[in-house]
C-alpha positions as CSV (number, residue, x, y, z in Angstrom):
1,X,0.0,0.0,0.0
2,X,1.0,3.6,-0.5
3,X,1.9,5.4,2.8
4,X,-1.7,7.2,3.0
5,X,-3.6,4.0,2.7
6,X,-1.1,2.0,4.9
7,X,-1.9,4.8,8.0
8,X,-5.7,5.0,6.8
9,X,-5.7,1.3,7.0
10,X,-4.3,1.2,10.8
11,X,-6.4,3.7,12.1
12,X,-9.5,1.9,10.8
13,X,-8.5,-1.4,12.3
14,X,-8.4,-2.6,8.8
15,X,-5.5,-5.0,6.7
16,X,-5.6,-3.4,3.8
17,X,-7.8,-0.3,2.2
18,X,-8.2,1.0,-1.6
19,X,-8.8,4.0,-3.1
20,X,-12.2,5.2,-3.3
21,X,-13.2,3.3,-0.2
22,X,-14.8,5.4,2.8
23,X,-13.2,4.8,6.2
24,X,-14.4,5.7,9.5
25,X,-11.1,6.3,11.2
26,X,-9.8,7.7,14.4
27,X,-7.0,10.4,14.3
28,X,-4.3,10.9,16.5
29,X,-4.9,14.6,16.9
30,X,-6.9,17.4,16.5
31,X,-6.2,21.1,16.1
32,X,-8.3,24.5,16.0
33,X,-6.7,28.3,15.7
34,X,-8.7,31.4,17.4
35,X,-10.7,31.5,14.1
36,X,-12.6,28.7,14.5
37,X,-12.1,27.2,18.0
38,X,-15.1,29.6,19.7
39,X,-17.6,28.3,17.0
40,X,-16.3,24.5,16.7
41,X,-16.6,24.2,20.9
42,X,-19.9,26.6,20.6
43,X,-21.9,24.2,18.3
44,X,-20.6,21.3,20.6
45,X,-22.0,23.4,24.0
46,X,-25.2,24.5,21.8
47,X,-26.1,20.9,21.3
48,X,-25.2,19.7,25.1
49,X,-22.2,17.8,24.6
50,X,-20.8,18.3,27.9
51,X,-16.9,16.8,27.1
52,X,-14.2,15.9,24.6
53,X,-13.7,12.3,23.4
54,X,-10.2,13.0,24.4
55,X,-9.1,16.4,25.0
56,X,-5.9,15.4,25.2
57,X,-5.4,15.0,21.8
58,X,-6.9,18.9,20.9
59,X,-4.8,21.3,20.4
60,X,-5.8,24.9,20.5
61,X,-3.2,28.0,19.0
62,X,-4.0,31.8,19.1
63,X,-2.5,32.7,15.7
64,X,-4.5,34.5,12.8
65,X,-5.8,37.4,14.6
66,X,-2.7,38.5,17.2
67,X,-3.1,40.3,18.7
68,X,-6.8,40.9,18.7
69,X,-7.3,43.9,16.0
70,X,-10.9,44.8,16.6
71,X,-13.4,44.5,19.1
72,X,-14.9,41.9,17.7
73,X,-12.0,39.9,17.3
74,X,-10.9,40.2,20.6
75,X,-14.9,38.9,21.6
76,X,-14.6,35.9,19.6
77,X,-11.3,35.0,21.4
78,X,-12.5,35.5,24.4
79,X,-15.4,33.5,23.7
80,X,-12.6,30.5,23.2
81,X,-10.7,30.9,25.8
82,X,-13.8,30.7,28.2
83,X,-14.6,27.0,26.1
84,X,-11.2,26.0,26.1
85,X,-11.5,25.9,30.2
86,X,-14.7,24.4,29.9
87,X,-14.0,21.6,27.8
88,X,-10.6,21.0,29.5
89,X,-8.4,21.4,26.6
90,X,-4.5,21.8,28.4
91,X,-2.7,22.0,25.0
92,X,-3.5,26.0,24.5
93,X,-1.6,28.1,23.5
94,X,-2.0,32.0,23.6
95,X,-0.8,34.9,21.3
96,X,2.4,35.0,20.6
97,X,3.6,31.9,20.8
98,X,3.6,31.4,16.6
99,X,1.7,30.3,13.7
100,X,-0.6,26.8,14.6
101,X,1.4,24.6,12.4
102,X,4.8,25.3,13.3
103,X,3.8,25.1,16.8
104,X,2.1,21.6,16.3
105,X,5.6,20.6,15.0
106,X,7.7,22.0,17.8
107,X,5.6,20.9,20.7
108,X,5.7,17.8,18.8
109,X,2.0,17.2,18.9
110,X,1.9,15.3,15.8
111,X,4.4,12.5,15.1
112,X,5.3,10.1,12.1
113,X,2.6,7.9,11.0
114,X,0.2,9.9,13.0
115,X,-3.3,10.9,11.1
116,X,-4.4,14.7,12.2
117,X,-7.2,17.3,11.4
118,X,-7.5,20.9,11.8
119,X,-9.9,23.8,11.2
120,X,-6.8,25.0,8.7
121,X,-6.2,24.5,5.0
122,X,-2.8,23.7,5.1
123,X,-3.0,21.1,7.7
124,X,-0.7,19.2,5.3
125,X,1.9,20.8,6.4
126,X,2.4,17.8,8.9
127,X,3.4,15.4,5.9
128,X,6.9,17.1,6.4
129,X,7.2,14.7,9.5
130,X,5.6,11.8,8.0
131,X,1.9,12.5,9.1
132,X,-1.1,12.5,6.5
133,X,-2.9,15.8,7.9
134,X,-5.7,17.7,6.2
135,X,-8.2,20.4,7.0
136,X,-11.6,20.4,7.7
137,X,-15.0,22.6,8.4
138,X,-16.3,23.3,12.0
139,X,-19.2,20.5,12.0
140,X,-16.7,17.8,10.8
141,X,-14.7,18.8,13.2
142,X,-17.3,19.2,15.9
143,X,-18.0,16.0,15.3
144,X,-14.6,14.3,15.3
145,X,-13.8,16.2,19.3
146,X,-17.3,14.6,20.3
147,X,-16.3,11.0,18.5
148,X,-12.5,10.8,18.3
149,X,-13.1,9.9,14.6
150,X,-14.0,10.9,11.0
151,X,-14.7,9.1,7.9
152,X,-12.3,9.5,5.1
153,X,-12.2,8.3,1.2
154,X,-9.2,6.3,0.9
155,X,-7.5,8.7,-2.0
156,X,-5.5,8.0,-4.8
157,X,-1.7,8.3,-4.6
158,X,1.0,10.0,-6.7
159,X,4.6,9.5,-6.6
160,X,6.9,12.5,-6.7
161,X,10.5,11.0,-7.0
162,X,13.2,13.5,-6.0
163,X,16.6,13.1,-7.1
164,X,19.8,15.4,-7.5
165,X,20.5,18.1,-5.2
166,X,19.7,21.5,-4.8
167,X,21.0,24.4,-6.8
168,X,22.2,27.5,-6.2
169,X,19.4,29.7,-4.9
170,X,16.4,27.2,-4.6
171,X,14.6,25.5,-1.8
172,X,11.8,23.7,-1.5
173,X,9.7,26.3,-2.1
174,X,10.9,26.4,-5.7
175,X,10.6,23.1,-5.8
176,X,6.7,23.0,-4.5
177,X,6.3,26.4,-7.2
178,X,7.8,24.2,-10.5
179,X,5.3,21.4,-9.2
180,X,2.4,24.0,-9.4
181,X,3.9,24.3,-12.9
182,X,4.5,21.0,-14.1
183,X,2.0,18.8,-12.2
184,X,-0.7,21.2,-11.3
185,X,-4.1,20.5,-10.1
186,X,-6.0,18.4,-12.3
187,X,-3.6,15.8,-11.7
188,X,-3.6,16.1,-7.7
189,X,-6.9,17.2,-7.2
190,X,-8.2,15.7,-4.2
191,X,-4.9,12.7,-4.3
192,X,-2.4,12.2,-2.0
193,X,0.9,13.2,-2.7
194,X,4.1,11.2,-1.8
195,X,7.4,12.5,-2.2
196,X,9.9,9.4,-2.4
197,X,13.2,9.4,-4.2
198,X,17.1,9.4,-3.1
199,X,17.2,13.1,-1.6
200,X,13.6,13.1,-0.3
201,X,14.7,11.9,2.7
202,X,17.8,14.3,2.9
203,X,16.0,17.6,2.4
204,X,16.0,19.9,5.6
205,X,12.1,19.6,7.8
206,X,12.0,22.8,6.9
207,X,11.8,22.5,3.1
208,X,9.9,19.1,3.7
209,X,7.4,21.6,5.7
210,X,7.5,24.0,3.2
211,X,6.4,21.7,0.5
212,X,3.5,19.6,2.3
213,X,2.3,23.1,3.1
214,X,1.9,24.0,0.1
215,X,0.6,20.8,-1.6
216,X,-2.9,21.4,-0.6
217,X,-2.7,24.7,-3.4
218,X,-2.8,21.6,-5.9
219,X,-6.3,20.4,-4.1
220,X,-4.1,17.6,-2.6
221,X,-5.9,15.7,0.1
222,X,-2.5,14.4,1.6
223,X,1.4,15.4,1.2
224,X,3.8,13.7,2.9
225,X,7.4,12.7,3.0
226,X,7.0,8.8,4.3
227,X,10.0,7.5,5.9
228,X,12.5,5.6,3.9
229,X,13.7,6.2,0.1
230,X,12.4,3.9,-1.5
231,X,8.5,2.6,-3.0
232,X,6.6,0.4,-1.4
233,X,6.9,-2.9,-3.3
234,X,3.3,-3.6,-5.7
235,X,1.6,-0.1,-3.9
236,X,-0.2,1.2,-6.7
237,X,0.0,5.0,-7.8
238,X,-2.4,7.2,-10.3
239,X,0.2,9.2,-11.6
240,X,4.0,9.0,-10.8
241,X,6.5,12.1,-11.3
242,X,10.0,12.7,-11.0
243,X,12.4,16.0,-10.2
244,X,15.9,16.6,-10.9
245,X,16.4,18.8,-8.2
246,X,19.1,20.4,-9.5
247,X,17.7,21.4,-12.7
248,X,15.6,23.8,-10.7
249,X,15.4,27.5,-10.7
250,X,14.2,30.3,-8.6
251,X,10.5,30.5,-9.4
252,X,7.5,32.6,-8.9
253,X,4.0,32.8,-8.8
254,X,2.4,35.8,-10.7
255,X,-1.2,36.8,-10.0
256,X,-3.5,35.6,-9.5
257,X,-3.4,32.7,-9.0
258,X,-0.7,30.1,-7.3
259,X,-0.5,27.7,-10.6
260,X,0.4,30.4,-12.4
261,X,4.2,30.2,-12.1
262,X,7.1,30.7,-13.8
263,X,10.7,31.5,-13.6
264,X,12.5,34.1,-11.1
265,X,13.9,35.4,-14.3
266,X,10.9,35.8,-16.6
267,X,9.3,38.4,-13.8
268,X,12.8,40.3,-13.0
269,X,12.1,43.9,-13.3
270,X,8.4,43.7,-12.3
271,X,8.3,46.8,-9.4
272,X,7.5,46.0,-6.2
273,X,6.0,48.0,-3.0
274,X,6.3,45.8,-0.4
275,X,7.6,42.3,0.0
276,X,6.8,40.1,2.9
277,X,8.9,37.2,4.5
278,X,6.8,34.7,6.9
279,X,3.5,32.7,7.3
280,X,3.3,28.8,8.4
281,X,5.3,28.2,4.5
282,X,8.2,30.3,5.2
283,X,9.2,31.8,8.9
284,X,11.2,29.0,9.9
285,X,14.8,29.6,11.1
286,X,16.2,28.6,8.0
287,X,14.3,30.7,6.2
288,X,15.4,33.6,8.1
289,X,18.5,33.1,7.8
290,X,18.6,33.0,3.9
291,X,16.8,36.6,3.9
292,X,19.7,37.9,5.9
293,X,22.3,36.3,4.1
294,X,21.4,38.7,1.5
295,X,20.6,41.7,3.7
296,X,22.8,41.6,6.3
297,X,24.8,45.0,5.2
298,X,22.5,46.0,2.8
299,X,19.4,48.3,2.7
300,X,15.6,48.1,1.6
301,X,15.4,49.7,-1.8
302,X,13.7,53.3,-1.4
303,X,10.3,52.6,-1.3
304,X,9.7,49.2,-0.5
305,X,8.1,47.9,2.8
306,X,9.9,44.6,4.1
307,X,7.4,43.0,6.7
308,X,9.3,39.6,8.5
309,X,7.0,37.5,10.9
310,X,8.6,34.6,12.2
311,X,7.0,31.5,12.7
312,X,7.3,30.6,16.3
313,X,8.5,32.7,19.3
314,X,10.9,29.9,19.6
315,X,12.3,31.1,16.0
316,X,12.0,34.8,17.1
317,X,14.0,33.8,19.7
318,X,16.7,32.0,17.7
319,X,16.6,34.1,15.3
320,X,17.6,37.1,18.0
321,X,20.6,35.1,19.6
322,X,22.3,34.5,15.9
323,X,21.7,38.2,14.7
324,X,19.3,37.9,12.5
325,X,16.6,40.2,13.2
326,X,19.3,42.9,14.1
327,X,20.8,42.3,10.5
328,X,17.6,42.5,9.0
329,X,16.4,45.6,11.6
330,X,19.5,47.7,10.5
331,X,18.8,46.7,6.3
332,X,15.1,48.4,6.9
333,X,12.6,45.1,8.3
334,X,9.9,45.8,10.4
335,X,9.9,42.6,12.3
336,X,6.2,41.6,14.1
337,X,5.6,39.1,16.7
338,X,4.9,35.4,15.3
339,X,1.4,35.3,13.7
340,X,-0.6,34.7,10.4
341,X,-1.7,38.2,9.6
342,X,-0.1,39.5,6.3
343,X,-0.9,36.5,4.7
344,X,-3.9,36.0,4.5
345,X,-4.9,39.8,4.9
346,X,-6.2,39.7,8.8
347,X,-4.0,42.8,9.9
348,X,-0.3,43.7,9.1
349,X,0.6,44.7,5.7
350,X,-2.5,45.6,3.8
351,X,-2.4,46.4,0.4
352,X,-3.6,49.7,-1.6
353,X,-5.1,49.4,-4.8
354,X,-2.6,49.2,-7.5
355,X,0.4,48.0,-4.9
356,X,2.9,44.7,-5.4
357,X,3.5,42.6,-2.5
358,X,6.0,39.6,-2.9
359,X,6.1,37.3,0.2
360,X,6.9,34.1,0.8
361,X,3.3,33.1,1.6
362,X,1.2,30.4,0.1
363,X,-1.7,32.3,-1.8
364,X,-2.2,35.3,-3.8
365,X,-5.6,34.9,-4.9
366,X,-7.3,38.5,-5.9
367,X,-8.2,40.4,-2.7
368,X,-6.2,38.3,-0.4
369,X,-3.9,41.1,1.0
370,X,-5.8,43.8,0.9
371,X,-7.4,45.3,-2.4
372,X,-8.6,43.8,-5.1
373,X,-6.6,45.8,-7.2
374,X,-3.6,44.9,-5.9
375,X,-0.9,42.0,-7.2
376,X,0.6,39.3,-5.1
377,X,3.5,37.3,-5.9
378,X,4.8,34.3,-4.5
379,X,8.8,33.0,-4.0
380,X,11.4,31.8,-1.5
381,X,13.0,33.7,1.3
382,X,16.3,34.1,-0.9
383,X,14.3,35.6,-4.1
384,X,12.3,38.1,-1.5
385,X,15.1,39.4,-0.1
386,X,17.2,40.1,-3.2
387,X,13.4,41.1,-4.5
388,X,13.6,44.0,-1.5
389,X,16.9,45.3,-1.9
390,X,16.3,45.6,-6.2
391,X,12.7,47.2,-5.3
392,X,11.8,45.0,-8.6
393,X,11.1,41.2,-8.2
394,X,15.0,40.3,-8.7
395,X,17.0,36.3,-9.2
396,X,18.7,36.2,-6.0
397,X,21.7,34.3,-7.9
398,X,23.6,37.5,-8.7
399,X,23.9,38.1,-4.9
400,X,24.8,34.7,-3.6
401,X,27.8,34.6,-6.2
402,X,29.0,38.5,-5.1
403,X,29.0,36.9,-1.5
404,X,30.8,33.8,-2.3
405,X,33.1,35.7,-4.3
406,X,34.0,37.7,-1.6
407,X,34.6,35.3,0.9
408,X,36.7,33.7,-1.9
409,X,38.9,37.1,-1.8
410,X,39.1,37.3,2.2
């Protein structure tokens, strides 16, 4: 069996499953962000369920709307917090603290093999640690706290082999963007995707992270990295694929839309207002640090807003011991507390009609930032920041080589 149906199978107390089979299936965890955790618990007190199946298994983050920026937001969370107590829910986690899925992954609250749900749509991120994870609506998951379970359709599988290494000024985030490009929807929709190969195993948790993450922009049910290189012997895929890592570029997504990608250097020279450097995709540590790389002794173009929002206060934290916000600080970053708002247009970093943002976010659908008649653009850290020193979307390339030829000279 393919990794999805091997997990679906075990937590269905079944030998074997097949695609298009419905499951009823009990997950190993559960989360909700301040969103939707007041109305998921609310339906469940409207209709008198009194406790949790296993509140030890919820997990609730503070993370979209931090802190509160209205009235009514700040209601709403209260609301939560008041049902979090009530329904004894320990694993809670307040403002600040970072973005729900980065969280999930540092508390390690979901594990390798596990099967999780949240009120998010890029629950997938969680395949970067061998999970199959996906989101889901507040009566499903009303439902699943009162039960502990969830039916599924057993998807169909495809195989993403990955082999060769990364070059110069790529990530995974390049890599997720070419897959937009070459694979695309129809051929995901609604699938899971499995990322095998020789250097699957061998990419950093944070590119793995960054690439389930974003797997769910190809209507992917599932994306995971399973454990191990190799294919399961006889496991039957839909479609199979495979990436030469290091024939990959820097790459971009051009409005509106996240399939609508091409190469760094077909966009060069397209002016930019603001670009924006965060979100559950890309605040990790190592994401940080490849934006300073570039900036560290260099300055935001004239111009140009550069908003960073790390993922995690843990990474904030990191981040401040190595010298990486000060390096980004001094170059001309405004650098928030960990949160969600920029990307998906909550508070922080609004757009005026007529304005560019490039960020390192994982949607840029019309209206998502702001106005309607603004652009968004998607790329990695390193393409961002060379992006906010040029003040036009830029191939960070030309940078890396000036640094490594000056280390080369002393």
């Amino acid at each position: 069996m393919t990794w999805a149906e091997q997990i679906l199978a075990a937590k269905s107390g079944r030998d074997r499953v097949q695609p298009g089979e419905y499951v009823v299936a009990r997950l190993d965890g559960f989360m909700m962000h301040d969103i939707f955790a007041a109305d998921v618990l609310g339906l469940l007190d409207e209709v008198g369920i009194a406790r949790l199946d296993d509140p030890e298994r919820v997990t609730v983050v503070f993370d979209h709307m931090v802190p509160a920026p209205s009235v009514a937001a700040a209601v709403h969370q209260r609301k939560a917090r008041e049902l979090v107590i009530r329904y004894g829910i320990r694993h809670f986690h307040e403002i600040g603290r970072g973005v729900s899925h980065q969280v999930m992954v540092e508390e390690q609250r979901v594990q390798e093999g596990d099967l999780v749900a949240a009120t998010d749509s890029h629950t997938t991120t969680y395949g970067g640690v061998g999970a199959i994870s996906t989101g889901i609506g507040s009566t499903e998951m009303a439902y699943a706290l009162a039960t502990g379970t969830l039916w599924f359709k057993v998807p169909e599988s495809v195989l993403i082999r990955l082999e060769g290494a990364f070059a110069e000024g790529t990530s995974g985030k390049d890599l997720i963007l070419a897959l937009m490009q070459t694979v695309g929807s129809d051929v995901a929709q609604a699938r899971s995707l499995e990322f095998r190969g020789p250097e699957a195993t061998s990419l950093t948790l944070a590119d793995r992270l960054t690439v389930c993450n974003m797997g769910v922009e190809m209507g992917a049910k599932f994306a995971v990295f399973p454990p191990g290189a190799h294919d399961p012997q006889e496991a039957a895929y839909a479609a199979r694929y495979t990436v030469d890592l290091a024939a990959l570029q820097p790459m971009v997504a051009i409005p509106h839309h996240v399939e609508n990608v091409r190469p760094v250097s077909e966009a060069a020279g397209t002016r930019i207002d603001q670009v924006f450097i965060g979100s559950c995709t890309n605040g990790r540590l190592q994401d940080l640090r490849d934006a300073a790389s570039l900036l560290a002794g260099r300055r935001v173009a004239p111009g140009v807003r550069l908003i960073v929002v790390p993922a995690s206060r843990e990474i904030y934290r990191q981040a401040a011991g190595e010298g990486i916000l000060d390096a980004l600080s001094a170059a001309g970053a405004i650098v928030e507390g960990p949160g969600c708002g920029p990307c998906f247009g909550g508070h922080l970093g609004l757009l005026a009609p007529g304005e560019r943002c490039l960020g390192t976010h994982n949607r840029n659908f019309q209206g998502r930032m702001g106005s309607p008649d603004a652009e968004i653009y998607l790329a990695s850290p390193l393409t961002a920041a060379a992006t906010a020193i040029a003040g036009e979307i830029a191939d960070p390339r030309a940078l890396l080589r000036e640094l490594a030829a000056k280390e080369v000279s002393g």
